[in-house]
C-alpha positions in Angstrom: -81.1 -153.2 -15.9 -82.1 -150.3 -14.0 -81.0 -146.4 -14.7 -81.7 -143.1 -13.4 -81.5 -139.5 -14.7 -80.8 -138.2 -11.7 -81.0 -139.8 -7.9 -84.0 -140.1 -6.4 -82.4 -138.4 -3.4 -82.3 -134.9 -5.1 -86.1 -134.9 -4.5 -85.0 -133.5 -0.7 -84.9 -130.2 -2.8 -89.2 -131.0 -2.1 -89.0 -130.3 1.9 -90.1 -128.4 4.5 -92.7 -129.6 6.5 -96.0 -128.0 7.6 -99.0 -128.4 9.6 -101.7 -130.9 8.2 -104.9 -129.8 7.5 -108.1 -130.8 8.9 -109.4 -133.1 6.4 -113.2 -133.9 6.1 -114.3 -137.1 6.0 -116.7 -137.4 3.0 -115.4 -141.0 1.9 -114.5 -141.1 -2.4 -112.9 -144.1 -4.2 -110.0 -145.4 -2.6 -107.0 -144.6 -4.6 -106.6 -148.2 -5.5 -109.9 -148.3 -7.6 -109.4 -144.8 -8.9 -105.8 -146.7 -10.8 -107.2 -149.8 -11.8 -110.5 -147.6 -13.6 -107.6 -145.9 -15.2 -106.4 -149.0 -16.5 -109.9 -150.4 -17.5 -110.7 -147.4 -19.1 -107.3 -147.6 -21.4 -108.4 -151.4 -22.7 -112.1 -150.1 -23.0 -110.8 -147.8 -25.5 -108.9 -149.9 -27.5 -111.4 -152.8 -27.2 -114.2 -150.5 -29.0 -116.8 -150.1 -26.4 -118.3 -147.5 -28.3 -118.8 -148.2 -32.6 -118.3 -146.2 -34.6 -121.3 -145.8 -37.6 -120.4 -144.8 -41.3 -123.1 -141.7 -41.9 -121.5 -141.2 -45.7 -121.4 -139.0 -48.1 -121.4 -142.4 -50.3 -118.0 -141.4 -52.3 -114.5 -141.7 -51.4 -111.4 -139.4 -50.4 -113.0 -137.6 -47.5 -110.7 -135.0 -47.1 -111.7 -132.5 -44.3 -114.6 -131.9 -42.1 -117.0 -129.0 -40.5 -119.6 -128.8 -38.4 -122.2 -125.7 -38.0 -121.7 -124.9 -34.3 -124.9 -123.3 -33.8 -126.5 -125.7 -35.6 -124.5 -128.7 -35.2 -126.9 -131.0 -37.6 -125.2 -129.6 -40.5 -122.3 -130.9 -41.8 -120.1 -129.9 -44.3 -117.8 -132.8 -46.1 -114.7 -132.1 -48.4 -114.1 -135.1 -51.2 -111.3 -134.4 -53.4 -112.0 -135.9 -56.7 -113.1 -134.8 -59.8 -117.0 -133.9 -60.1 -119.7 -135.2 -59.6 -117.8 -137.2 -57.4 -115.5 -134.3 -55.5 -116.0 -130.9 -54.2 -118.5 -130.2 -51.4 -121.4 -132.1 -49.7 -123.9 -131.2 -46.9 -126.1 -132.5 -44.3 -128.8 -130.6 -42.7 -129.3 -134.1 -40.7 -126.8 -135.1 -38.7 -125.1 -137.0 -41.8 -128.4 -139.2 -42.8 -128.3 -137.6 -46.0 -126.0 -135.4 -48.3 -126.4 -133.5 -51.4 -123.8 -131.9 -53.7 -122.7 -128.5 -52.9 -120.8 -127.2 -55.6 -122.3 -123.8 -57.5 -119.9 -121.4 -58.4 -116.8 -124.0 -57.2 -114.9 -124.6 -60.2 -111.8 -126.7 -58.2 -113.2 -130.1 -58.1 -110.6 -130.9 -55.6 -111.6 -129.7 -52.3 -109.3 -130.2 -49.3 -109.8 -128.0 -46.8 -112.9 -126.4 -45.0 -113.8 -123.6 -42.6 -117.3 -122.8 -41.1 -117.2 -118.7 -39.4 -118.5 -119.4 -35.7 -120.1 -116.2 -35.4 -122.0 -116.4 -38.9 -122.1 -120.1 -39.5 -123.6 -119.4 -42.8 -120.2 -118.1 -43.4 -118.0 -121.2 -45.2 -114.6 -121.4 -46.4 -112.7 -124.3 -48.9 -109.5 -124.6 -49.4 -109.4 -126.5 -53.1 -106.9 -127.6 -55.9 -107.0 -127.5 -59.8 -106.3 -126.1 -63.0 -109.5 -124.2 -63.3 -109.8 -122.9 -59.8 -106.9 -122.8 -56.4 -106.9 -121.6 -53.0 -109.9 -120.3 -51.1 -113.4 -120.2 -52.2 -116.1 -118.8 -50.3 -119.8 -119.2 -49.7 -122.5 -117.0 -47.5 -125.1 -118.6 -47.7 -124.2 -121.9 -45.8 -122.4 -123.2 -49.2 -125.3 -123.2 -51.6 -123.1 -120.6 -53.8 -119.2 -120.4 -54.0 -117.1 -117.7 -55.5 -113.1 -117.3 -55.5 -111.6 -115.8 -52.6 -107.7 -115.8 -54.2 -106.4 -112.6 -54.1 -102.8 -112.6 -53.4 -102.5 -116.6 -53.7 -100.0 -117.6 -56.2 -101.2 -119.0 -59.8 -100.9 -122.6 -60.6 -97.5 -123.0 -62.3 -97.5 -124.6 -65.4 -95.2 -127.0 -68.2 -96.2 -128.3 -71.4 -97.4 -131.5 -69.2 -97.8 -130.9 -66.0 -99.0 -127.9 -63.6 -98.0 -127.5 -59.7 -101.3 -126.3 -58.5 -101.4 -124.7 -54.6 -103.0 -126.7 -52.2 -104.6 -125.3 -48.8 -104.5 -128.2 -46.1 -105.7 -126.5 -43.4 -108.4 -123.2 -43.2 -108.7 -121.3 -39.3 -111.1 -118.5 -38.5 -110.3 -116.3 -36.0 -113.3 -117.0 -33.3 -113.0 -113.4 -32.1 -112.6 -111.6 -34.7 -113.8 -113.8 -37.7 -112.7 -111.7 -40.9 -109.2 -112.8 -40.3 -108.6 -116.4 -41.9 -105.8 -118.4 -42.1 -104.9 -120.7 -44.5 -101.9 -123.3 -44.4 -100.4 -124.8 -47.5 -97.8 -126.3 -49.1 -95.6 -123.4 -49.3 -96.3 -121.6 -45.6 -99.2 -120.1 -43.8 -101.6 -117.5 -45.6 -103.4 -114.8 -43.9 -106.6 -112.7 -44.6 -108.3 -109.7 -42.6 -111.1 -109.2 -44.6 -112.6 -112.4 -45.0 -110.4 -114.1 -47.2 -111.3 -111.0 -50.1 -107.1 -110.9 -50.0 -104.6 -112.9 -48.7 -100.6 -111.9 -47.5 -97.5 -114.5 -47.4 -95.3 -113.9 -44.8 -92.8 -116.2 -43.3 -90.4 -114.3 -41.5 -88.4 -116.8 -39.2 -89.1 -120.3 -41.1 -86.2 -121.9 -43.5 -88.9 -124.6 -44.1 -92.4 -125.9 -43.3 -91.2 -129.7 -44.7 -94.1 -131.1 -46.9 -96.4 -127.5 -46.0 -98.2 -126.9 -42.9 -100.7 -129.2 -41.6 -102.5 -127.8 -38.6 -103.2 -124.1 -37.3 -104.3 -123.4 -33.8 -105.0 -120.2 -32.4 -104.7 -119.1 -28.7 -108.3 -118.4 -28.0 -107.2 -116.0 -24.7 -104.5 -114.0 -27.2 -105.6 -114.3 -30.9 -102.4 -113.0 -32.1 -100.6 -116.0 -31.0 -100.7 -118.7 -33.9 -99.5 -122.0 -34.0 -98.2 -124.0 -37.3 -97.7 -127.5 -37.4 -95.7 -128.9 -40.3 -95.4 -132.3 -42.1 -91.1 -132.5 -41.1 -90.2 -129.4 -39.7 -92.0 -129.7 -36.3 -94.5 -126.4 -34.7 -93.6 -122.7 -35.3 -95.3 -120.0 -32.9 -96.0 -116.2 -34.0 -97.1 -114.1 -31.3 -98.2 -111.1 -33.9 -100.8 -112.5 -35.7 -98.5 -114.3 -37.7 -96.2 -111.8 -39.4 -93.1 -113.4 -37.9 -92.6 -117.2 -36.7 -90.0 -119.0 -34.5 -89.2 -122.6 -33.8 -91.4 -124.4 -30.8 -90.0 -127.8 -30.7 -89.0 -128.4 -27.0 -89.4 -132.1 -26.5 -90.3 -132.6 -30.1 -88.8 -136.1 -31.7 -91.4 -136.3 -34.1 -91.6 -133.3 -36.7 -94.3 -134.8 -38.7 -97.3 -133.3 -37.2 -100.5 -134.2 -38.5 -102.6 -131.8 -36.2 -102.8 -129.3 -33.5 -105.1 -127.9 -31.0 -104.7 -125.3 -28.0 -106.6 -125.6 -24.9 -109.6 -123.4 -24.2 -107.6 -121.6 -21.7 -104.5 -121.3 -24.3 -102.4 -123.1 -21.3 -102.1 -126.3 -23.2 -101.1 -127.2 -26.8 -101.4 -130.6 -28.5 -99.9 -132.0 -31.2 -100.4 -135.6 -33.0 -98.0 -137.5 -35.5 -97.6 -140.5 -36.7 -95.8 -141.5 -33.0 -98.3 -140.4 -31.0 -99.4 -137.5 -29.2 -97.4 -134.5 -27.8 -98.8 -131.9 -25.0 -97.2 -128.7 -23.7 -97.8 -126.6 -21.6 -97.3 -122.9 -22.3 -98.6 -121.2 -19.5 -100.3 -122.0 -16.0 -103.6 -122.6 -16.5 -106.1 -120.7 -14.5 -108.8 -123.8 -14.5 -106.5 -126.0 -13.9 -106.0 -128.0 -10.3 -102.7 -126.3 -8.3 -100.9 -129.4 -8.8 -100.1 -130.7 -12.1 -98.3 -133.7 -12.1 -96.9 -134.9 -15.2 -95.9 -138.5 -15.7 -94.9 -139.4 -19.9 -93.2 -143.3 -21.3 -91.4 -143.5 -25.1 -93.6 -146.0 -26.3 -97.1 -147.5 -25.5 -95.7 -150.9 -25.9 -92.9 -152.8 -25.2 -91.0 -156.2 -26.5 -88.1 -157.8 -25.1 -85.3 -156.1 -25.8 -86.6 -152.2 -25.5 -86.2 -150.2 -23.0 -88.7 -148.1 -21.3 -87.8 -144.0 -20.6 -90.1 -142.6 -18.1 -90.3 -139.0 -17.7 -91.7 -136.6 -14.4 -92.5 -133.3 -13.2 -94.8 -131.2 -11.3 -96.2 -127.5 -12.0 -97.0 -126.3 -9.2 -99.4 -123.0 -9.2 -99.0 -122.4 -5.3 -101.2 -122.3 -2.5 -101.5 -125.7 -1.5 -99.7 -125.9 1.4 -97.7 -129.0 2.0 -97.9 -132.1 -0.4 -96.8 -136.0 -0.5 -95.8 -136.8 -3.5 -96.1 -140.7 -4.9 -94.8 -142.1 -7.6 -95.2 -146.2 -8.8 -95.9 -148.4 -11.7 -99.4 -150.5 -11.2 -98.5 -154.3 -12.3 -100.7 -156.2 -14.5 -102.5 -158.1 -12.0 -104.1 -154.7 -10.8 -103.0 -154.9 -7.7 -99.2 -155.3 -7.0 -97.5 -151.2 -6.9 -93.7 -150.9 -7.5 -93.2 -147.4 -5.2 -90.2 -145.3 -6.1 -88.8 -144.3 -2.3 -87.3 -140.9 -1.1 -84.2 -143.5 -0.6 -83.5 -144.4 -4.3 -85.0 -147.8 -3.5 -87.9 -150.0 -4.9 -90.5 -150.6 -2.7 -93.4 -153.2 -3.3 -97.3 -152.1 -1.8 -100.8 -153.5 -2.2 -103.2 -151.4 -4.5 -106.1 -151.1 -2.0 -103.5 -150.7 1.2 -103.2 -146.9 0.7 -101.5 -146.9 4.7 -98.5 -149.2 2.8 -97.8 -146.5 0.2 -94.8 -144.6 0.2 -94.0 -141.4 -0.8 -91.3 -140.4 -3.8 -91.0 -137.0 -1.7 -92.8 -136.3 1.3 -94.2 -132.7 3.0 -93.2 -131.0 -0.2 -94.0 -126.9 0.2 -96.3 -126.2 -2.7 -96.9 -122.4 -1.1 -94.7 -120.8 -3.7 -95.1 -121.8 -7.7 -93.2 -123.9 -9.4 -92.4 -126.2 -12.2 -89.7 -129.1 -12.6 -89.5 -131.8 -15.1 -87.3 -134.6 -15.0 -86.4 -136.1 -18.5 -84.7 -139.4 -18.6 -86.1 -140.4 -15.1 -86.4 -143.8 -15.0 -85.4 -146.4 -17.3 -85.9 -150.2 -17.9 -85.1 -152.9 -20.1 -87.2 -155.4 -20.7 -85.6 -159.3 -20.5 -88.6 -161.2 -20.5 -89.2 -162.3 -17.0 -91.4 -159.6 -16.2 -95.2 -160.6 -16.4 -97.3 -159.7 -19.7 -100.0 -156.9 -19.6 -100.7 -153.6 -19.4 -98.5 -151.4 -16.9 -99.8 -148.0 -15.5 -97.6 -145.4 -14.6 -98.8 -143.1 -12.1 -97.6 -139.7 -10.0 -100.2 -138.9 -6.9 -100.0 -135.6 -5.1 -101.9 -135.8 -1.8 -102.1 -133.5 1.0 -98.9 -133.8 3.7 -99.7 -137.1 5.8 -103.2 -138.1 4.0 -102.5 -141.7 3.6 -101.3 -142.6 7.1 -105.0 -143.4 8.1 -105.4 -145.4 4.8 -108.3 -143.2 3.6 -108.3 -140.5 0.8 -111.0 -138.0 0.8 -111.7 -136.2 -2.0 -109.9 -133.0 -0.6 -107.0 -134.1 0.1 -106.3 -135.7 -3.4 -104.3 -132.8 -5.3 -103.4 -134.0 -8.3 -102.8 -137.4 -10.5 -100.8 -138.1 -13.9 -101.0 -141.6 -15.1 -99.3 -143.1 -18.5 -100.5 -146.6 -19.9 -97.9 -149.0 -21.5 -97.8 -152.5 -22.4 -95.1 -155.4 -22.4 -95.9 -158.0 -25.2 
């Protein structure tokens, strides 16, 4: 059963014609290679090419991770247990061995951790218990700890039982290091002058779910802060977190477990237990003109489910006149199912790039834009279709590239590919 979001036809919008470019001839992979070494790579990764080797600390309930980055040897491990087991340990060599790093930390439970990457001797730990909450602090690369709690809320306390805060997450400021932010149970924290006090401020959030998980900061603007939560999805400040809206565009999952921004603060990132989520806040300056964007519900498929493809393009301008192609690799790695400017489906060879045809032909990319297509293409599954891995692609080439049945490395624009499987 095939379905559309909207025809294919609309892509006419994508006209106007222009002269093609002279091309030069330098020879890279054909296009066909360049899909099926998308799809190997996919099973490489899963297959586990590449081991991974336990390095220790030899105790359990790891709970956070930081790494010296001037001196990226040393490596600081948070265990949250009770001592001798819990607290703080250290490498100085690359994880062969560890010692305890715990003076002056009197929260056994240690949950969180920081390292400043200006002064990497510089360390913050977020940490939980009766004795001792909230941030502690070391300057001397976590030989010594003292309390850094000013303005964190006390543990609250019953005749059996006390609700101690807990700091999940710890984010220095890169450019200007003495502010700190810590997220927690209850919201995000802030500090300005190295975590010696801390302010609360929520302004625009009815609920951070089971506390914030993740906080990124924009590393072009500082001042814009991202929050992810465990059930209440991503919040965004843009004044250095004083106030906070909703950033859930797209968003089906609202249990985020973390959250990173691109080094150009153009893209954001966010994993749960569903997968992974990217946006894209603003054009990105090192980014190619064309962005193609190609996204699927689920990385694999039964009979019975149905497959939702999404598309778009962000288009930065300048690149004259694109074609635009748009398929589904089959498992055999060679067989293409082409989506035509007609509505239809239209079956091509993987290494005859002369058979391909376009989705949208002579696009004008000369003027910026972006469109994205939700809902674009759906399919479910009976259980005639042959078992494997499926690759979903979206190719922007220059206007008229392929007719010759050679891509050069110029005249390929752009790519988007999405791996799915039908069991």
């Amino acid at each position: 059963m095939l379905s559309r979001g909207m025809p294919l036809a609309a892509c006419s919008n994508f006209k106007s014609a222009c002269a093609r470019r002279a091309r030069s001839r330098r020879m890279m992979q054909a296009l066909a290679a360049a899909l099926l070494l998308e799809l190997v790579a996919v099973g490489h990764a899963e297959a586990g090419w590449n081991e991974w080797t336990s390095m220790g600390p030899p105790v359990a309930g790891r709970m956070a991770l930081a790494i010296d980055p001037l001196t990226p040897a040393t490596i600081y491990v948070a265990v949250g247990r009770e001592f001798p087991l819990g607290g703080v340990f250290k490498s100085t060599d690359g994880g062969t061995h560890w010692s305890a790093s715990n003076t002056g930390l009197t929260a056994p439970f240690v949950t969180a951790l920081a390292v400043d990457v200006q002064t990497p001797t510089i360390v913050y730990a977020g940490a939980s218990g009766v004795d001792g909450w909230g941030v502690f602090k070391s300057i001397d690369g976590g030989a010594n700890w003292s309390a850094s709690n000013a303005g964190f809320p006390p543990p609250v306390c019953s005749d059996t039982s006390c609700a101690v805060p807990t700091v999940l997450v710890l984010v220095v400021d890169p450019q200007t290091p003495a502010t700190v932010y810590a997220g927690t149970h209850q919201g995000v924290s802030k500090s300005t002058d190295g975590g010696a006090h801390w302010t609360f401020n929520m302004t625009g959030i009815e609920s951070v779910g089971g506390g914030v998980s993740a906080v990124a900061i924009d590393p072009q603007a500082p001042t814009t802060l991202y929050a992810a939560t465990l059930g209440a999805g991503v919040f965004r400040s843009t004044d250095g977190g004083q106030s906070w809206t909703p950033f859930n565009a797209g968003l089906f999952d609202f249990f985020l477990t973390a959250l990173q921004v691109s080094p150009s603060g153009a893209g954001l990132h966010a994993a749960s237990q569903g997968g992974v989520f990217d946006l894209v806040t603003r054009p990105d300056p090192c980014a190619p003109l064309i962005n193609p964007l190609v996204s699927v519900n689920e990385r694999a498929f039964s009979v019975g489910q149905t497959l939702v493809t999404t598309v778009g393009v962000m288009n930065l301008g300048g690149a004259g006149a694109a074609d635009l192609y748009l398929g589904i690799l089959l498992p055999d790695g060679d067989t293409i199912a082409f989506f035509t400017s007609t509505g239809d489906i239209a079956f091509s060879r993987a290494a005859d790039l002369a058979s391909f045809q376009p989705v949208a032909a002579a696009v004008e990319m000369t003027a910026p834009f972006v469109v994205t297509i939700p809902n674009f293409f759906s399919y479910q599954w009976t259980g005639t279709e042959p078992g494997g891995r499926y690759l979903f692609f979206l190719l922007a080439v220059q206007a008229g590239a392929l007719v010759d049945g050679i891509l050069t490395e110029s005249e390929l624009l752009g790519i988007a590919t999405a791996a799915f499987s039908f069991l």
